[in-house]
VOKOLRO-127854 format. One record per atom (N, C-alpha, C): residue number from 1; atom name; x negated, y negated, z. Coordinates in Angstrom, 1 decimal, m for minus. Example, Ala and Ser with C-alpha at 12.3 -4.5 7.8 and 13.67 -1.06 7.14 Angstrom:
REM residues 2
{r 1 "N" {m13.2 5.7 7.8}};
{r 1 "CA" {m12.3 4.5 7.8}};
{r 1 "C" {m13.2 3.3 7.8}};
{r 2 "N" {m12.8 2.2 7.1}};
{r 2 "CA" {m13.7 1.1 7.1}};
{r 2 "C" {m12.9 0.0 7.9}};
This chain:
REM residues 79
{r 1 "N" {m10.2 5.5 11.4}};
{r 1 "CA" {m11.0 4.3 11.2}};
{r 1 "C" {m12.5 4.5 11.2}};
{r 2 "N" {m12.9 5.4 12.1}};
{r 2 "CA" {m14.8 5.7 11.9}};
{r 2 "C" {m14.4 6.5 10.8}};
{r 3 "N" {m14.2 7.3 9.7}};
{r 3 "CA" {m14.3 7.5 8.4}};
{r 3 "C" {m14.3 6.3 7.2}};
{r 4 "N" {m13.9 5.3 7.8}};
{r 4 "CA" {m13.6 4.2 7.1}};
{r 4 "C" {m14.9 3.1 7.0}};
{r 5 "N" {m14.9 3.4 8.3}};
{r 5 "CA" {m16.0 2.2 9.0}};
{r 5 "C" {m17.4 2.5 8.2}};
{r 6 "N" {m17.2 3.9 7.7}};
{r 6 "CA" {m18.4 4.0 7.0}};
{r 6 "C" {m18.8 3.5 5.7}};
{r 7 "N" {m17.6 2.8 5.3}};
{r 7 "CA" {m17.9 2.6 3.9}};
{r 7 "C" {m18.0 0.8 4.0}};
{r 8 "N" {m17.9 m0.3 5.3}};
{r 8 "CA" {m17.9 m1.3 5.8}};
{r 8 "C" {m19.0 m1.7 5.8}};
{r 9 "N" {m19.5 m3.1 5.1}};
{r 9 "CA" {m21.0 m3.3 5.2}};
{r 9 "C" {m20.8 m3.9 6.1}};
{r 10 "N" {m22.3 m4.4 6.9}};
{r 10 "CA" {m22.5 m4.9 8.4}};
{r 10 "C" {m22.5 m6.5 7.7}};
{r 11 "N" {m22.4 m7.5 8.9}};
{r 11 "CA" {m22.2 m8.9 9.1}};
{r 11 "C" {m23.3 m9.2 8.3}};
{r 12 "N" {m23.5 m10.5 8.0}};
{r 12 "CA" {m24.5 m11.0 7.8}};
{r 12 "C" {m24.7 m12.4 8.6}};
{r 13 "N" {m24.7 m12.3 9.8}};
{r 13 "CA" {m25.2 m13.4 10.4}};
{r 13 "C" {m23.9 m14.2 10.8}};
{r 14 "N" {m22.5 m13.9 10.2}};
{r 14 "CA" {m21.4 m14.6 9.8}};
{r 14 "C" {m20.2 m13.7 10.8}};
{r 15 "N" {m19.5 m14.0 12.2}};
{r 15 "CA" {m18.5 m13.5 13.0}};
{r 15 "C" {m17.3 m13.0 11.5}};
{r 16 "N" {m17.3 m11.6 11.5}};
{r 16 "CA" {m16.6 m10.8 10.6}};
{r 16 "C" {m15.1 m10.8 11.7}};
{r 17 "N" {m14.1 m10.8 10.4}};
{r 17 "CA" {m12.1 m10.6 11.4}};
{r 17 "C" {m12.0 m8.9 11.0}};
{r 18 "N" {m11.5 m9.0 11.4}};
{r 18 "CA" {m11.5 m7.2 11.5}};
{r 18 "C" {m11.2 m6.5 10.7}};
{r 19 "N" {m12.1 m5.4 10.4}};
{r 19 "CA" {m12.0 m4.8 9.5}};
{r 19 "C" {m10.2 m3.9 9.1}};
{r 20 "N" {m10.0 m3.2 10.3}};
{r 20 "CA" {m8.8 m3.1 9.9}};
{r 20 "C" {m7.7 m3.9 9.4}};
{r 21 "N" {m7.3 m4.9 9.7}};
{r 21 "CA" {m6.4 m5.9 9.5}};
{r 21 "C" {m6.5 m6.3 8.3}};
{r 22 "N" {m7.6 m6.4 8.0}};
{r 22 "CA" {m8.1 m6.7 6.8}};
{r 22 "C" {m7.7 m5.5 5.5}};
{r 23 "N" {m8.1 m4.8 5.9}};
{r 23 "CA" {m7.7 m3.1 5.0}};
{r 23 "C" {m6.4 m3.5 5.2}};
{r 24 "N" {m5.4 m3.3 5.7}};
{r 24 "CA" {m4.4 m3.1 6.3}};
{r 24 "C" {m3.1 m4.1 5.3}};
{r 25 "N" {m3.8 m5.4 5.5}};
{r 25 "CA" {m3.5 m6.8 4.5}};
{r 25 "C" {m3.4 m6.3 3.1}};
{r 26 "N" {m4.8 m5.7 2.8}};
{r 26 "CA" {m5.0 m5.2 1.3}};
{r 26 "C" {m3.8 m4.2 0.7}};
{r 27 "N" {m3.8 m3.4 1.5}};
{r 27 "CA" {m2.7 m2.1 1.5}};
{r 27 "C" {m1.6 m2.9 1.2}};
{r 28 "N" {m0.7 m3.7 2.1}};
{r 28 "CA" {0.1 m4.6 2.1}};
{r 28 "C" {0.1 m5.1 0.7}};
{r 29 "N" {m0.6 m5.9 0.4}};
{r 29 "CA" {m0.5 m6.8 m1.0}};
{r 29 "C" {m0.3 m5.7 m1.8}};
{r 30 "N" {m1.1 m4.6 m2.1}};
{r 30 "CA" {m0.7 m4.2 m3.2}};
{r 30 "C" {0.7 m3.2 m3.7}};
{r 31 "N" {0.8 m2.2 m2.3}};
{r 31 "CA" {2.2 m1.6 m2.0}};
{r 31 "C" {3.1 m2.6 m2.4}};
{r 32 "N" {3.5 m3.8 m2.4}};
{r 32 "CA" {4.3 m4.5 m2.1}};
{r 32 "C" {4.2 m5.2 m3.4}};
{r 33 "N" {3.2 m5.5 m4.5}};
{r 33 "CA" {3.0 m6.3 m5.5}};
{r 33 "C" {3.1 m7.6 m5.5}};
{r 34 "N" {2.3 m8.3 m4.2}};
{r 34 "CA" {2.4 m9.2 m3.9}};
{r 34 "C" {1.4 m10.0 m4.3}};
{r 35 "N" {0.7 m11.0 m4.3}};
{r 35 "CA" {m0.3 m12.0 m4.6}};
{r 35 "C" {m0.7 m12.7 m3.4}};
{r 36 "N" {m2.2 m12.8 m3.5}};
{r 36 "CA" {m2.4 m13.1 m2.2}};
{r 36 "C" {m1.9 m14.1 m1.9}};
{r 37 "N" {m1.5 m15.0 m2.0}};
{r 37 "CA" {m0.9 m16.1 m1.4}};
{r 37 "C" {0.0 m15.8 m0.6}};
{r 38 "N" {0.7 m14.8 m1.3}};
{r 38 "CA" {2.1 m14.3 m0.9}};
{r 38 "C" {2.0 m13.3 0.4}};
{r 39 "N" {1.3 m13.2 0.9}};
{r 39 "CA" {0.5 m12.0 1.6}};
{r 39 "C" {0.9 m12.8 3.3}};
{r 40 "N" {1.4 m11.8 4.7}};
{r 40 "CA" {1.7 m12.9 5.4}};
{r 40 "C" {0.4 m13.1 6.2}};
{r 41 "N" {0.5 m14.4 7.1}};
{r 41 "CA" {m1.1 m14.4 7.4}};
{r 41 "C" {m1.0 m13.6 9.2}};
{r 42 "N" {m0.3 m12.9 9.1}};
{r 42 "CA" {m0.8 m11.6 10.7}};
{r 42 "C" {m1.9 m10.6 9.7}};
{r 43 "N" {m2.1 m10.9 8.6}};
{r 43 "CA" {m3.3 m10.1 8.0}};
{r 43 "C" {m4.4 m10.6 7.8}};
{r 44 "N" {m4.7 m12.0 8.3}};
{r 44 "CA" {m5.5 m12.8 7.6}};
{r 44 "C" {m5.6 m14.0 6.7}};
{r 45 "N" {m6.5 m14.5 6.7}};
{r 45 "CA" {m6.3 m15.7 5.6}};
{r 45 "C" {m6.3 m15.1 4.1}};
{r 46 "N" {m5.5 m15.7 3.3}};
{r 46 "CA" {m5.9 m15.0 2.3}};
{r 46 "C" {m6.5 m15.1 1.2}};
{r 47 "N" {m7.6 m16.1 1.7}};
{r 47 "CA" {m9.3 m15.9 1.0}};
{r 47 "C" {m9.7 m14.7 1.0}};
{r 48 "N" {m10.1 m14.7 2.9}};
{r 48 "CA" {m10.5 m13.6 3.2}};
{r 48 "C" {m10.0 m12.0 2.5}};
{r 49 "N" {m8.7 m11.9 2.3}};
{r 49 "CA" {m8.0 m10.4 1.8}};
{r 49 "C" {m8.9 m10.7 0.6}};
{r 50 "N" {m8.7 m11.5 m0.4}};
{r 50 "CA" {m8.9 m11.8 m1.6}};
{r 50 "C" {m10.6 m11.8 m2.2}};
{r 51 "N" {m11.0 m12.0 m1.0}};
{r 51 "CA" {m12.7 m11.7 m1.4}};
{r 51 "C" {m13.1 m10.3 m0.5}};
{r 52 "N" {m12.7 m9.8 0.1}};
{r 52 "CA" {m13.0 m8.7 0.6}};
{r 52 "C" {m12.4 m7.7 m0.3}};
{r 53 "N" {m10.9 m7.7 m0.7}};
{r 53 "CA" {m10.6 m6.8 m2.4}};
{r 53 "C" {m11.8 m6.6 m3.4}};
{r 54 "N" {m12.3 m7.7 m4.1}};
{r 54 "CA" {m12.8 m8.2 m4.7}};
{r 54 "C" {m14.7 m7.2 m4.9}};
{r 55 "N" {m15.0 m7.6 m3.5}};
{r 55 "CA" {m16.4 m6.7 m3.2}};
{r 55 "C" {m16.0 m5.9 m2.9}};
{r 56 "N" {m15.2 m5.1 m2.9}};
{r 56 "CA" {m14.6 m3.6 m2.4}};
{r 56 "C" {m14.5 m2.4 m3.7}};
{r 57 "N" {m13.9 m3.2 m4.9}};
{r 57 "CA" {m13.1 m3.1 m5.7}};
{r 57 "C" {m13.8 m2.7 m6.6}};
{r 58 "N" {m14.8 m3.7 m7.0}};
{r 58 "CA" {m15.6 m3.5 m8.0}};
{r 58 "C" {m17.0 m2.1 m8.0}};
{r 59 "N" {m17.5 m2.4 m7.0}};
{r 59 "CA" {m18.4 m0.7 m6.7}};
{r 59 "C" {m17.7 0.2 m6.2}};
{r 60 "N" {m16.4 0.1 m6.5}};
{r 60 "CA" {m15.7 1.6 m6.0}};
{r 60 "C" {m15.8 1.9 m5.0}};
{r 61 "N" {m16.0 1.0 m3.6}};
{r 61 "CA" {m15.5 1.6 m2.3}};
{r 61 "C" {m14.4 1.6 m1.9}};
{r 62 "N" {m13.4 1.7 m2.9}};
{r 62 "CA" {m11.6 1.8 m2.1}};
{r 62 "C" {m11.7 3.1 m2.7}};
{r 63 "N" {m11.9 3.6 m4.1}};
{r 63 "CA" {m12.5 4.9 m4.5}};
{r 63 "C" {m12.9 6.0 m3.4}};
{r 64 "N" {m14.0 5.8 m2.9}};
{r 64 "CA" {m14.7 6.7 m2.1}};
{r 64 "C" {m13.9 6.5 m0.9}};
{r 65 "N" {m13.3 5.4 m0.2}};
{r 65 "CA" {m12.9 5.8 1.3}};
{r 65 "C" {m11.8 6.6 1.2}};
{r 66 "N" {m10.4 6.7 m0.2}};
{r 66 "CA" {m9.1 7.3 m0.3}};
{r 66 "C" {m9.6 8.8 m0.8}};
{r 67 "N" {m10.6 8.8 m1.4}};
{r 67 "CA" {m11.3 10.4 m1.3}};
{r 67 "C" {m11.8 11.0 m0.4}};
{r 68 "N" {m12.3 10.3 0.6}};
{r 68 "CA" {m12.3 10.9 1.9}};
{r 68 "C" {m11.3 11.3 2.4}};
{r 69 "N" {m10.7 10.0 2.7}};
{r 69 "CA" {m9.2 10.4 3.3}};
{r 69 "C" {m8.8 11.4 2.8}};
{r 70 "N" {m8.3 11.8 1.6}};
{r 70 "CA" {m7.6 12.6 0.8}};
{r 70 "C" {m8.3 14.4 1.5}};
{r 71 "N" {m9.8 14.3 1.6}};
{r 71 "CA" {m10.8 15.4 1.7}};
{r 71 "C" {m10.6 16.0 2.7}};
{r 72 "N" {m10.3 14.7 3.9}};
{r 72 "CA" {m10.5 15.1 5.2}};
{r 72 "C" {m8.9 15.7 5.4}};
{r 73 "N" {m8.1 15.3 4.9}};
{r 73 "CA" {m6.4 15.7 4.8}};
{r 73 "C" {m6.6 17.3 4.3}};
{r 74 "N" {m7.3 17.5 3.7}};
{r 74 "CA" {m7.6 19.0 2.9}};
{r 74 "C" {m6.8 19.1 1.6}};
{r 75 "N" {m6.4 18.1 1.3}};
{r 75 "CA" {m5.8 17.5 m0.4}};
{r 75 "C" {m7.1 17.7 m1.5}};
{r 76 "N" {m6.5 17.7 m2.4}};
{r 76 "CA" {m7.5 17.6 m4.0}};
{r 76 "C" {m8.4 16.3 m3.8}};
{r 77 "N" {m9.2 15.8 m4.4}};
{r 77 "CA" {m9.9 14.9 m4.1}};
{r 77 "C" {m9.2 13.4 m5.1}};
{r 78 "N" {m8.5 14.3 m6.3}};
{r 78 "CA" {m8.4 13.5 m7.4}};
{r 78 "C" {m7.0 12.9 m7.0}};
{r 79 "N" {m7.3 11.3 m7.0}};
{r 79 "CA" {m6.0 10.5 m6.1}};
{r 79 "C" {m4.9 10.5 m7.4}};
Protein backbone atom coordinates (compact mmCIF):
# COMPACT_ATOMS: atom_id res chain seq x y z
CA UNK A 1 0.00 0.00 0.00
CA UNK A 2 3.03 2.85 0.54
CA UNK A 3 3.86 1.94 -3.30
CA UNK A 4 0.36 2.76 -4.00
CA UNK A 5 -0.09 5.62 -1.70
CA UNK A 6 2.25 7.25 -3.97
CA UNK A 7 0.29 7.55 -6.80
CA UNK A 8 -2.96 9.08 -4.29
CA UNK A 9 -3.55 12.66 -4.44
CA UNK A 10 -3.90 14.40 -1.02
CA UNK A 11 -7.49 15.71 0.37
CA UNK A 12 -8.61 18.76 -0.54
CA UNK A 13 -10.11 20.15 2.42
CA UNK A 14 -12.89 17.26 1.98
CA UNK A 15 -12.59 13.91 4.90
CA UNK A 16 -11.28 11.31 2.02
CA UNK A 17 -12.89 7.03 2.72
CA UNK A 18 -10.04 5.07 2.22
CA UNK A 19 -7.96 4.78 -0.13
CA UNK A 20 -7.76 1.15 -0.10
CA UNK A 21 -11.25 0.13 0.01
CA UNK A 22 -11.69 2.24 -2.48
CA UNK A 23 -8.94 0.52 -4.93
CA UNK A 24 -10.09 -2.53 -3.68
CA UNK A 25 -14.04 -1.70 -4.80
CA UNK A 26 -12.48 -0.71 -8.27
CA UNK A 27 -10.64 -4.14 -8.60
CA UNK A 28 -13.87 -5.72 -7.67
CA UNK A 29 -16.12 -4.01 -10.29
CA UNK A 30 -13.94 -4.69 -12.88
CA UNK A 31 -12.66 -8.54 -12.18
CA UNK A 32 -16.13 -9.20 -11.85
CA UNK A 33 -17.74 -6.98 -14.84
CA UNK A 34 -19.87 -5.41 -12.83
CA UNK A 35 -21.43 -1.81 -12.97
CA UNK A 36 -21.14 0.34 -10.42
CA UNK A 37 -24.33 0.12 -9.13
CA UNK A 38 -23.86 -3.31 -8.98
CA UNK A 39 -20.76 -3.02 -6.85
CA UNK A 40 -21.52 -4.09 -2.97
CA UNK A 41 -21.40 -1.09 -0.72
CA UNK A 42 -18.52 -2.78 1.99
CA UNK A 43 -16.56 -0.93 -0.86
CA UNK A 44 -18.08 2.26 -0.74
CA UNK A 45 -20.71 4.35 -2.24
CA UNK A 46 -20.78 3.94 -5.62
CA UNK A 47 -20.35 7.54 -6.70
CA UNK A 48 -17.39 7.50 -4.90
CA UNK A 49 -15.80 4.03 -6.83
CA UNK A 50 -17.19 5.74 -9.97
CA UNK A 51 -15.51 9.15 -9.71
CA UNK A 52 -12.37 8.01 -8.21
CA UNK A 53 -12.16 5.27 -11.52
CA UNK A 54 -12.82 8.04 -13.49
CA UNK A 55 -9.74 10.61 -12.21
CA UNK A 56 -7.55 7.66 -12.00
CA UNK A 57 -8.24 6.31 -15.36
CA UNK A 58 -7.93 8.95 -17.58
CA UNK A 59 -4.05 10.26 -16.68
CA UNK A 60 -2.96 6.77 -16.40
CA UNK A 61 -2.48 6.33 -12.74
CA UNK A 62 -3.96 2.68 -12.71
CA UNK A 63 -1.12 2.43 -15.52
CA UNK A 64 1.79 3.49 -13.44
CA UNK A 65 0.73 1.93 -10.04
CA UNK A 66 0.21 -1.93 -11.86
CA UNK A 67 3.79 -1.09 -13.36
CA UNK A 68 5.17 -0.70 -10.28
CA UNK A 69 3.61 -3.44 -8.84
CA UNK A 70 4.58 -5.55 -11.74
CA UNK A 71 8.47 -3.86 -11.26
CA UNK A 72 8.67 -4.33 -7.71
CA UNK A 73 7.37 -8.27 -8.32
CA UNK A 74 10.56 -8.37 -10.69
CA UNK A 75 8.01 -9.13 -13.78
CA UNK A 76 8.24 -7.31 -17.26
CA UNK A 77 6.86 -3.99 -16.93
CA UNK A 78 4.46 -4.53 -19.98
CA UNK A 79 0.96 -5.56 -18.19
Amino acid sequence: MELIRLFCPMAHGVPRVHDRRVLRGIVYMIRNGLQRKDTPKAYGSNRILYNRFIRRSRPGVFDQIFGALTEQAGRSSAL
